[in-house]
N, C-alpha and C positions, 0 to 999 in steps of 0.2 A: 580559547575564545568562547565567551558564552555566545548562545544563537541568535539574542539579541543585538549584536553590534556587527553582525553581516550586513549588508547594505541590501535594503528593497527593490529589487531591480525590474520588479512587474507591478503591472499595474490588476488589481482584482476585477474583473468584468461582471458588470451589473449583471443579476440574475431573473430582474424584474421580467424581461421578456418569457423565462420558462415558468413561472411561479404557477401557473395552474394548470399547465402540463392536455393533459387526457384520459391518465388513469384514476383521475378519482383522488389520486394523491398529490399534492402540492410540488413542486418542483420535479417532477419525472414524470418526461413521457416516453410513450411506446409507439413505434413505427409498424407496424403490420404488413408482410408483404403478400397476404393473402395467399402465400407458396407453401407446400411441406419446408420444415428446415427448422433448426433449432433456435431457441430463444436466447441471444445474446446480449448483457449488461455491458454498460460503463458507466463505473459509478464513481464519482470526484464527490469532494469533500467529506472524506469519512472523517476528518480530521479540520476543522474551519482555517486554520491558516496554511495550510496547504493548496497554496492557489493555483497551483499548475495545472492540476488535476481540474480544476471551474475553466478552466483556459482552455485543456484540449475538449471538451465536452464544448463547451463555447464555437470551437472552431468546426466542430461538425455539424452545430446546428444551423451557425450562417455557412458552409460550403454544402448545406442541401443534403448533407448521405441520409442515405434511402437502404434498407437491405434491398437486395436482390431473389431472397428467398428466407422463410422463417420471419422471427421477428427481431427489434433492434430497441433492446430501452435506454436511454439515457439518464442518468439520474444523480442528484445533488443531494448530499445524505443530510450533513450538520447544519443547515444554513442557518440556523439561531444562533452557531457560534461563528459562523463565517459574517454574518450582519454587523459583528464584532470587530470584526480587523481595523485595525487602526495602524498605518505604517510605523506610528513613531515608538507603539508598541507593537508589533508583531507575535511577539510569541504567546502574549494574553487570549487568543481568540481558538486554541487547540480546541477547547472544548466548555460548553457550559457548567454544566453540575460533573458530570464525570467520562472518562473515556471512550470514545461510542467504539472503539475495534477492543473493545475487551469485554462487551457483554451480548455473544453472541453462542452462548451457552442455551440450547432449548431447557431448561433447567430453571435458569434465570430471567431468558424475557417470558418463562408461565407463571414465575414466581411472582410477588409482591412489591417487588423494590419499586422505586417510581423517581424520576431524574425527564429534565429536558430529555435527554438521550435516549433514555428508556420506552419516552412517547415515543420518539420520531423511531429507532428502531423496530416498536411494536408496527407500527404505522408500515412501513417498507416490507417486512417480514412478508406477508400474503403474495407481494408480487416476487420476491425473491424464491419463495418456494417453486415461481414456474419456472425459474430461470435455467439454460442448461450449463453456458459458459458467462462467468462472472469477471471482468478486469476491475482491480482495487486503487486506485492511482495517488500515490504519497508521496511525500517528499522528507528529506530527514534534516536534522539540527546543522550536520557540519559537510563543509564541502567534501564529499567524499564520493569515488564512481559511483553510477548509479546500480541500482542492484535489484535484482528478479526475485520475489521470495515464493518459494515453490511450494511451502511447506514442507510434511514429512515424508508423504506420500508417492511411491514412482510414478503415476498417474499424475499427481502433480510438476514432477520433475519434466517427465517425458510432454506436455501442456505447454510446460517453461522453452525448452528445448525446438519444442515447434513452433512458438512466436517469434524464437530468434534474437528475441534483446529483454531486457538489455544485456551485456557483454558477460556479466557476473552473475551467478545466478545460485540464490543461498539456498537450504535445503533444510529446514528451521521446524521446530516445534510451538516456534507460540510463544504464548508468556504465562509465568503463572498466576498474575492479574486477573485476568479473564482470557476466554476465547477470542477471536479476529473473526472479522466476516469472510475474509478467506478461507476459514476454516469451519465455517456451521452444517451443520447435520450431513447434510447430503456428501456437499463438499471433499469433507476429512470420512467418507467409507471409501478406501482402496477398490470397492467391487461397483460404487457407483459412478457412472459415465458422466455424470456432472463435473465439473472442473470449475478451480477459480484459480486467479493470478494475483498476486499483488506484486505491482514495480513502486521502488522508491527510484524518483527520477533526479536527483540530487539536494545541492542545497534549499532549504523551502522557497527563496525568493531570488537567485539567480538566474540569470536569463534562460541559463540553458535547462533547466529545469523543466521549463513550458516548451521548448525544442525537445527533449526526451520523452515527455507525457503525448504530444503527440504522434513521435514514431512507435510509440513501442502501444499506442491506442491502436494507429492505422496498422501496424504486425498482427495485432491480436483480431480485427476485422477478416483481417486477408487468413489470418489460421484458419478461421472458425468457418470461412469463405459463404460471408454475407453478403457481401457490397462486389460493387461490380470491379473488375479490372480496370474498367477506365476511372473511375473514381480514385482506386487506390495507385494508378500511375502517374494520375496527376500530381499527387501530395508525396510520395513515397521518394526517397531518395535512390536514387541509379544504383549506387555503390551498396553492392551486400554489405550487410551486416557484419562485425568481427566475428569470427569464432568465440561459441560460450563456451566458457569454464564453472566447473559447480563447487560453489564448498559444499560440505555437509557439518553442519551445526550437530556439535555433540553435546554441549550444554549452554544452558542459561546462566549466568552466574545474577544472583536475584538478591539484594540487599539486605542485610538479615540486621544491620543498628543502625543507631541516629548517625552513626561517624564514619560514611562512606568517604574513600578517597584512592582514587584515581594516583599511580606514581607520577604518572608521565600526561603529556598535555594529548592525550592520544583520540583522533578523530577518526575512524574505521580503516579496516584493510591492513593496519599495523601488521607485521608478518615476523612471530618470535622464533629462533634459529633452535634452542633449547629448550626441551620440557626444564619445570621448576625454578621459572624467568618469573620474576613479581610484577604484576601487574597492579595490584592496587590493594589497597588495605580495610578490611570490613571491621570498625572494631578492635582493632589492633592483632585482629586476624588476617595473614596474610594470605592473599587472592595469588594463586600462584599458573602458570600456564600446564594441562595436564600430560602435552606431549611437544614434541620435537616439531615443528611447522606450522604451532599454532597461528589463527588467522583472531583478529578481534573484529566484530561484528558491530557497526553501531553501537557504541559506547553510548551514556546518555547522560545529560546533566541533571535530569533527572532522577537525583539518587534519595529518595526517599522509601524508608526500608518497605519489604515488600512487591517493589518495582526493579526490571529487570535494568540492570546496570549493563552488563555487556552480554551479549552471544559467541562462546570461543568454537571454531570450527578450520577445518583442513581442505586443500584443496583433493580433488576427489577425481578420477579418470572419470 
């Protein structure tokens, strides 16, 4: 099923109320609690048709949270291509000129290039360097769990593991596209105390989508322990969270011709019993699985070479 003929099941919430924010910068603002404590992000729409993520930002702003200590930004990354969304097309509004979670290479935003994307991430960058914990909030093409990506780092793993969701929690490298805001400078050093999270909270525009982008918002507050208890009792569900399990991402498999193809109609989580099981044909080269348990990770219809087609990875103690 392409990700176009899922059915739109949220509705996008006007953004006109944050548009000029407090910091200086358009759509993101900064709470201050005049306390010691660390500076915690949530940032929705790294991606513009990814609405969940403007949903649960949305929903903290009319329930009033306040950190209790440190400070608390809120912030709207894409919104020139989230302006974009149109239900009857959906999938058109990912991104303007080019991917904004693939150019977050310090390399690249000192370099030259220049993209809608390129402004607004230059634009964001300054306050992202205060930031100490960052949540990434996405959603992916096909109905599939929702999933924690840790990056590669045990610092990121052991981050993941203390928010508690969501359920699945991947342990991934990225893409060779570009870097993720997940993973920019400070981020991706094992030795630095910074942390970031990215949760994919399932299909882009199912309901429960904006039901997961909220819990796993309100886990990542209570980690970081900004907001107060009573704030996070009133929204938080009674029922602990399931037990997380990790994959660990051993490779990317990344499009190398025009003539990508998928064997199977496979939408993540797929779980192969055999190494050297075909999973898809690059070329008339065959994509084969590299061990016994393999797991498929967000597969993408996206298969234009260059671009990462699937992530194979195992589950992991």
């Amino acid at each position: 099923m392409d990700d176009e003929a899922y059915p739109v099941e949220l509705t996008a919430p006007s953004l006109d109320p944050y548009k000029h924010g407090n910091t200086g910068t358009n759509y993101v603002t900064t709470f201050d609690s005049g306390k010691p404590g660390p500076h915690a992000m949530v940032n929705a729409l790294t991606h513009g048709n990814e609405i969940c993520g403007a949903i649960a930002v949305d929903f903290l702003f009319r329930e009033g949270v306040r950190p209790t200590r440190g400070k608390l930004t809120l912030a709207f990354a894409n919104v020139a291509a989230y302006r974009s969304f149109d239900p009857n097309k959906p999938a058109a509004s990912r991104f303007v000129d080019e991917d904004f979670n693939r150019v977050w290479s310090e390399s690249v935003l000192d370099g030259p290039r220049k993209s809608s994307e390129m402004t607004r991430a230059r634009q964001l960058r300054p306050l992202i360097d205060t930031v100490d914990f960052l949540l990434d909030i996405h959603s992916m093409q096909h109905r599939t769990p929702p999933l924690g990506l840790s990056g590669p780092l045990k610092k990121g793993q052991d981050f993941a593991l203390g928010v508690g969701g969501p359920e699945i929690v991947v342990a991934d490298q990225g893409h060779a596209a570009g870097k993720r805001l997940r993973d920019y400078s400070f981020f991706g050093k094992e030795t630095d105390s910074r942390n970031a999270y990215l949760v994919e909270c399932g299909q882009h525009w199912e309901k429960t989508s904006a039901d997961v982008a909220i819990d796993c918002t309100l886990r990542f507050l209570k980690h970081v322990d900004i907001v107060s208890p009573d704030f996070l009792d009133r929204h938080l569900p009674k029922a602990p969270p399931k037990k997380q399990r990790v994959i660990q991402v051993t490779e990317a498999v990344t499009v190398a011709s025009d003539d990508f193809r998928f064997v199977g109609p496979y939408r993540g989580m797929e779980e192969f019993e055999r190494k050297g099981t075909e999973i898809a044909n690059d070329g008339g080269k065959p994509v084969l699985t590299p061990y016994d348990g393999c797991v498929l990770i967000m597969p993408s219809r996206r298969l234009r070479k260059g671009l990462t087609a699937v992530r194979l990875g195992r589950y992991i103690a």
